[in-house]
C-alpha positions in Angstrom: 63.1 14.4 175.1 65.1 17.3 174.9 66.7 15.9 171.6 63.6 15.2 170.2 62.2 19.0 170.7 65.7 20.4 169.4 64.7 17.6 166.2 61.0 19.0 165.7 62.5 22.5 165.9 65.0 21.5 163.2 62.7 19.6 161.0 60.2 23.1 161.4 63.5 25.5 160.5 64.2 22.8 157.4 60.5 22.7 156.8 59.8 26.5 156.5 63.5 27.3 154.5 62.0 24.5 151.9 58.9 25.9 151.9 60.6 29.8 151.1 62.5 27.7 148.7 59.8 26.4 146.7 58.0 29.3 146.9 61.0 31.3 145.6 61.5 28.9 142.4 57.5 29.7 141.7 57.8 32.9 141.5 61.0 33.0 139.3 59.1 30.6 137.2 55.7 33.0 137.2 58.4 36.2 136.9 59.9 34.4 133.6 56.6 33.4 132.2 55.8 36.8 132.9 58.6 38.4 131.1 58.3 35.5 128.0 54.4 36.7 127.9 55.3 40.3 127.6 57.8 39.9 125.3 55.6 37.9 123.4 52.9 40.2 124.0 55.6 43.6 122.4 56.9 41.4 119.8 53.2 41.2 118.3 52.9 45.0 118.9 56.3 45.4 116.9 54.8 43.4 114.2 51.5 45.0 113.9 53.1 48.7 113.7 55.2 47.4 110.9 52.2 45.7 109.2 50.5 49.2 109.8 53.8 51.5 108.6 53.2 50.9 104.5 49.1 52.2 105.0 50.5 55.0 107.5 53.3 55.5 104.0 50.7 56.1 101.9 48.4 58.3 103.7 51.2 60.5 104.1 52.5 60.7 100.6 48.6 61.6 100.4 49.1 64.3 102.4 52.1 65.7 101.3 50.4 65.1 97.3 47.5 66.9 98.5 49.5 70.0 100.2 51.5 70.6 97.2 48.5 70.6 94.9 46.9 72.9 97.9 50.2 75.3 97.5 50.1 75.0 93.5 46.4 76.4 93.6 47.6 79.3 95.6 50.0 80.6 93.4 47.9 80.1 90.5 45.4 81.9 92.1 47.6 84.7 93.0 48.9 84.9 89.8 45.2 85.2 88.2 44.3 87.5 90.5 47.4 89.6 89.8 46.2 89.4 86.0 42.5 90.5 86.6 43.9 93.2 88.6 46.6 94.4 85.5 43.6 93.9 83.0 41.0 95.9 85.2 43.2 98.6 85.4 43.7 98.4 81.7 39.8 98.6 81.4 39.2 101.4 83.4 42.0 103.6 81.9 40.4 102.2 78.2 36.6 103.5 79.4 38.4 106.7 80.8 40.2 107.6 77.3 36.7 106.7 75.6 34.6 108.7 77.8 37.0 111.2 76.8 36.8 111.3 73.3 33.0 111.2 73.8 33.0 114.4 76.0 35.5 116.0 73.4 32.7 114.6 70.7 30.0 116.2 72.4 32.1 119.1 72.8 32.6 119.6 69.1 29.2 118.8 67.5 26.9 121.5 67.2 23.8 119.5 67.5 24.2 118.5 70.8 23.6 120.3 73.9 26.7 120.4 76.0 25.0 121.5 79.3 22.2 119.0 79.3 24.9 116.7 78.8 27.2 117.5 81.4 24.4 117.2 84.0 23.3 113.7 82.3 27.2 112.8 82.9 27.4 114.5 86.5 24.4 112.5 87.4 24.6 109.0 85.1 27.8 108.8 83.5 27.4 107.1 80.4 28.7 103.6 79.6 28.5 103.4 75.6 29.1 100.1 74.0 
């Protein structure tokens, strides 16, 4: 009797270590699926970047296209502006020297009134065409 419990104890020890054996060799098998999914799974996220990389190439070159045309604007705006200023400056000294030949005109002639128009120019100056 004795033999036979020491047997049922074995068979149980035999029995559970086959049992953690099984159950070991599943979950190797559900880790390696695992890792064979997610390797599959990055593998198709590799591929779709690199499907996506010549669209994300293009865009850029966009950009940068679009920046540089930004930047070429810039200076030819500054140098317009650089321009107008030269050629507003050359205007107003142009109507100074002609306002002054017309004050040294008015100066001269006899028929005009040079008070009345030195209070005209304090108050209006004129701008002759």
């Amino acid at each position: 009797m004795e033999n036979f419990q020491n047997l049922d104890t074995w068979v149980w020890v035999v029995a559970a270590v086959g049992l953690l054996v099984v159950l070991g060799v599943l979950a190797a098998l559900g880790r390696g699926k695992k890792r064979g999914w997610d390797h599959s799974r990055a593998e198709a996220m590799r591929s779709k970047v690199e499907q996506d990389l010549p669209e994300l190439r293009k865009r850029e070159a966009s950009v940068l296209e679009k920046e540089a045309q930004a930047e070429r604007a810039r200076a030819d705006a500054e140098r317009l502006e650089a321009q107008a200023r030269e050629r507003r400056s050359e205007v107003e000294d142009q109507r100074s020297t002609l306002e002054e030949r017309l004050r040294e005109a008015d100066e001269r002639d006899p028929l005009v009134d040079n008070e009345a128009a030195e209070h005209r120019q304090a108050d209006n100056p004129p701008h002759r065409a």
